[in-house]
N, C-alpha and C positions, 0 to 999 in steps of 0.2 A: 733802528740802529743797525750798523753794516761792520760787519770786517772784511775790507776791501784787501785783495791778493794786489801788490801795486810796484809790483817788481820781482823778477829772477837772474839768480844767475848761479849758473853751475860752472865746476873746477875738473878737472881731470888729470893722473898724472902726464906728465913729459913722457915716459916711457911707457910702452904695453907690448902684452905678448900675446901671439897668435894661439890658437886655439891648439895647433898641431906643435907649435914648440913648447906650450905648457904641459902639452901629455907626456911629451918627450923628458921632460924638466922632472914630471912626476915620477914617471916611471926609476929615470936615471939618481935621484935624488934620497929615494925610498929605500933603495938598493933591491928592486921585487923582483923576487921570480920572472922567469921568462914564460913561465904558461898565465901570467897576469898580464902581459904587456900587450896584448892584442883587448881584453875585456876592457884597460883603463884606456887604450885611443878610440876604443867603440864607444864607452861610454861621454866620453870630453868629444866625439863629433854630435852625439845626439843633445847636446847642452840647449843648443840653438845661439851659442855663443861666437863669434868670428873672432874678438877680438878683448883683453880687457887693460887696463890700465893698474900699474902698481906703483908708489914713491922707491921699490926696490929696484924697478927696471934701468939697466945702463946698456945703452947700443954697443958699447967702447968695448965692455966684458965679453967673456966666451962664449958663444950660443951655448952650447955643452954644458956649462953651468945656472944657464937662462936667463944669461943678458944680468945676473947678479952676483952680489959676496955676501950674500946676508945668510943664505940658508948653505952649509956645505953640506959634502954627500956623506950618508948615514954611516957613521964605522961600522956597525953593527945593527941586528935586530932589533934592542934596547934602543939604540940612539934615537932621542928627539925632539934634538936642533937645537935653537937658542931659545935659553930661559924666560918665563914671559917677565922678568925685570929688563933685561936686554930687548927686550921688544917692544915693550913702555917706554922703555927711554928713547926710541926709533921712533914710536909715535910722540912725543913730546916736542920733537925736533920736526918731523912731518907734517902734522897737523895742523899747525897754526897758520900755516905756508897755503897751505893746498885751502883750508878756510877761509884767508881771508883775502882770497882770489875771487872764490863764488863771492862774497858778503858786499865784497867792492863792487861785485858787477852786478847785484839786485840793489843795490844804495841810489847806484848811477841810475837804473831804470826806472826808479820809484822818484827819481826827482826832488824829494824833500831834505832839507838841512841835515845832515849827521847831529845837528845839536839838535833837534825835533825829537831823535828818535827816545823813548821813555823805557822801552824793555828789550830786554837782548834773551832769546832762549835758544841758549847750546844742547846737541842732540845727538848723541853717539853711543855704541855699546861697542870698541873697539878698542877704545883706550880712556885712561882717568891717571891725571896729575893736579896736585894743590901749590901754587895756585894755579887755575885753571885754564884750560881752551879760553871760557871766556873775558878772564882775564888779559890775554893774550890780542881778544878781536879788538877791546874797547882800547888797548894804545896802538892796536897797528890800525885802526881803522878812524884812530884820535874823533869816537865816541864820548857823550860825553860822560865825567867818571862817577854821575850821579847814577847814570840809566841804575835798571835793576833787573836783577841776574834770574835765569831759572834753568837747572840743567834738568832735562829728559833723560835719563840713563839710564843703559842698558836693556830697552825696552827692545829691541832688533827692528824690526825690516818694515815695520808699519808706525815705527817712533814717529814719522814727522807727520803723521795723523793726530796722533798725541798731542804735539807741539804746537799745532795747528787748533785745536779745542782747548788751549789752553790761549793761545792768540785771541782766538775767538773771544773769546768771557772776557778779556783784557781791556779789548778795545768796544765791546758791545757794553761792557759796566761804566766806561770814560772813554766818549768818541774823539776824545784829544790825545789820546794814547797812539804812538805810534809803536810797535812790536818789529824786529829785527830775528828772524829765526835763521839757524845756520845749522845744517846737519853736514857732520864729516864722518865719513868712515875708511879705515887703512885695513880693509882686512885682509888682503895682504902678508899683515905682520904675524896674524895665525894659522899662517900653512902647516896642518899638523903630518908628522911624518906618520911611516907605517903600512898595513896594507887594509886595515878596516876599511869597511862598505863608507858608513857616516863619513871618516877623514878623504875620502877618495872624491864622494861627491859634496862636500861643502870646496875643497881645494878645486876642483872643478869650472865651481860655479862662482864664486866672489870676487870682489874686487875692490878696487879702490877708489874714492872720488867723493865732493862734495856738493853740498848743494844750499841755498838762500833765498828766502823769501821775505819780504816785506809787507806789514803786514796795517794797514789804518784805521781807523774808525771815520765820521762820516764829518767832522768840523775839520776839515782841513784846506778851506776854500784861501786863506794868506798863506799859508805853505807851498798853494802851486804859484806863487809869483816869485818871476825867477829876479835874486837880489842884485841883477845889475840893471835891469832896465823895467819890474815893478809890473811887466807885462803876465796875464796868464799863459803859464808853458801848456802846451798844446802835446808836448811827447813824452809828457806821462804812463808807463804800460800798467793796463792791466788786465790780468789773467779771471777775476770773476772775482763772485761772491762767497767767502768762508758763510753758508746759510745753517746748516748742523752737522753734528756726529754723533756717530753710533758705534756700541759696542759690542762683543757677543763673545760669551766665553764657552766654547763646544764642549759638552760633557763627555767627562771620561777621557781627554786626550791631551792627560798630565806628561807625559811618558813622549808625546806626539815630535815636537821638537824640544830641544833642551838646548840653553847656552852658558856653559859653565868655563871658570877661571881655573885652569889646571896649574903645573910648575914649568910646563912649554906651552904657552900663550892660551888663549879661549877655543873649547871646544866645542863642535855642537853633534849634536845628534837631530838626527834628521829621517824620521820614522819611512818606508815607503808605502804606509797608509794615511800620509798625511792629502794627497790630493783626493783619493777615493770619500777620507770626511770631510774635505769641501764639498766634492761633487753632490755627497747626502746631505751637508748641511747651510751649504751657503744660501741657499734658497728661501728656505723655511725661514732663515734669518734675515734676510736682505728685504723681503718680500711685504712683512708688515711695517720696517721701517720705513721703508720710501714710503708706504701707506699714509702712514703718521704726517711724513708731508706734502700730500695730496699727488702724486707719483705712483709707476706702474714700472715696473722694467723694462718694458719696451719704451715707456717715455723718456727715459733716458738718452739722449744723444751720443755722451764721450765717455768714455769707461778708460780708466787710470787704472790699472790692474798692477798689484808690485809682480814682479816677475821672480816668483824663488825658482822658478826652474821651468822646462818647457810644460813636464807634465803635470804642473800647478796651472798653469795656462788654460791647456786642454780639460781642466776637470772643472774652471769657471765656465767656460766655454757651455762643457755640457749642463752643467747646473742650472744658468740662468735663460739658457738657449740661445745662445749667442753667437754671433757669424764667427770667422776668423778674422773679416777684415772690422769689426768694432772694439777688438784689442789688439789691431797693429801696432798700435803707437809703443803698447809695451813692448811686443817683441821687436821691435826695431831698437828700442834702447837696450834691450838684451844681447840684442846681438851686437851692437857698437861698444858696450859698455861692459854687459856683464854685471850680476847681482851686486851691487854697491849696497846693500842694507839699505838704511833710511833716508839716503840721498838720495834714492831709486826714484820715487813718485812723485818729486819735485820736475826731474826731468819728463818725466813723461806728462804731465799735467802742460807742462812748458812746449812738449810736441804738438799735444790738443790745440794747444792756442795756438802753434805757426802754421797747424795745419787746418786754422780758422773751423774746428768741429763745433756745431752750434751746442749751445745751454739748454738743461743742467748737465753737468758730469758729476760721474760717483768716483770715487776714490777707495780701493779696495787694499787692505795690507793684512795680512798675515804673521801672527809670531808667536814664543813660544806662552802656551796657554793649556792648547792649542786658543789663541786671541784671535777673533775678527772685528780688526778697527777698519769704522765705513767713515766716507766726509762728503756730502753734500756741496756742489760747487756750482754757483746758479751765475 
């Protein structure tokens, strides 16, 4: 039994801001100090970021306020910004939009009937209204209204690993099961103001965007005939084999990152010992899992790395002994995109395959735990 990857498609907003006009946006926005304005454009050029996308971004608006009207500039010390009810209901309007972009364009890829599909699992730690995102994909996407629902929440930047082991079991328990997964994230909508370390480098790094995957089991030999002429379609994509996942939770690193619901939007903290316990622990834990299925590190071909930041990168890098150029693919979606949370390793999984890198790939996400979700992709 298989769960077949059998279609993608990712979303991004219309609008994005440069790396140099979002320091600028930071800076100007916080109301900081002038002996902090040279530390936060040092810090947003070493991101490894060029570029990211936001549903806030408007070219029409004032550079000076950064290309938006959502966030105004701080009155005060105290000030910070719009309440996360006002930012919910931004995402409520956002989300379904910029969703059900990607969901359309892995449906198309994957070839099969919209009526086929049997499970729809929504994926985001960004935002949450009843009734829901996936309420929202099954009449934009006129799914049909029996599918059945599963939402991944809140789980951050390695969710659609999650999503992905629950795909799995889905379609490996009933190969007639067809699985619909969709991660959105607006984070964006929680620019936290201020002058702390955490809110300087989460606003830094994230961004907005979605992403879709399609997901089968292996009885699906009348679903590729296509219903007007009964012939097998031939341009069916697929990106590999969902084979397993693994999970690892690093001791002692409660404190490591955190993602909490403030009364101005989600906050996180973001330890700067969080690469240094990769660097100690991703190894010891990576190393008897491939084991388990008959795998070595070096026999790994494509490496899907989420990218929370450059020096999360670099600390896989050293852990596993890994070149730079067999986690390009992440940093190149860092630098075009920017930390999107759990839409991140959809797109990059997506690079692997345009950039035809041979099988297996590992899929690597990180979140708060400190959580190491692996996936297996043959």
């Amino acid at each position: 039994m298989t769960a077949m990857i059998c279609g993608f498609g990712g979303a991004v907003p219309a609008g994005s801001i440069s790396v140099q006009e979002a320091a600028n946006f930071a800076i100007r926005t916080s109301a900081m100090p002038a002996e902090m304005n040279r530390k936060v454009k040092a810090l947003y050029r070493k991101t490894g970021i060029s570029q990211r996308g936001s549903v806030l971004i408007d070219r029409r608006l004032s550079a000076e306020d950064g290309f938006q009207s959502f966030y105004p500039i701080a009155k005060n010390p105290n000030d910070r910004g719009p309440s996360t009810s006002d930012r919910l209901a931004r995402f409520q309007t956002e989300a379904p939009k910029l969703a059900s972009q990607a969901a359309s364009q892995a449906l198309a890829a994957c070839g099969f009937p919209r009526a086929s599909f049997t499970h729809l699992i929504t994926v985001t730690c960004t935002g949450f209204y009843a009734p829901g995102l996936e309420i929202d994909l099954i009449q934009s996407l006129s799914l049909p209204p029996q599918i059945e629902r599963i939402q991944v929440g809140f789980m951050g930047c390695h969710a659609s690993i999650n999503a992905f082991r629950v795909a799995q079991a889905l379609c490996e328990s009933d190969p007639s099961r067809k699985v619909l997964v969709c991660c959105v994230e607006l984070c964006s909508l929680h620019y936290q103001y201020g002058t702390d370390t955490d809110s300087i480098v989460s606003n830094a790094i994230f961004a907005d965007g979605a992403a879709a995957i399609a997901v089968t089991g292996e009885n699906h030999d009348t679903d590729r005939l296509d219903p007007d002429n009964h012939r097998e379609r031939t341009d069916i994509q697929t990106l590999g084999v969902i084979a397993a996942t693994g999970s690892t939770l690093v001791p002692q690193s409660t404190d490591a990152m955190t993602w909490r619901i403030g009364d101005h939007g989600f906050s996180m903290t973001l330890s700067a010992e969080v690469p240094s316990l990769l660097r100690s622990q991703l190894n010891d834990c990576i190393t008897p899992w491939l084991r388990q299925h008959g795998l070595s590190v070096s026999q790994v071909k494509g490496w899907a790395v989420h990218p929370g930041g450059s020096r999360i990168l670099d600390a896989v890098e050293q852990s596993l002994d890994l070149s730079q150029a067999q986690i390009s693919s992440s940093r190149l979606v860092l630098n075009e995109h920017g930390n999107m949370s759990s839409a991140t390793l959809p797109f990059i999984l997506n690079k692997l395959s345009i950039e035809r890198v041979a099988k297996p790939w590992v899929m690597l996400g990180f979140g708060p735990g400190l959580e190491i979700e692996m996936a297996l992709i043959r």
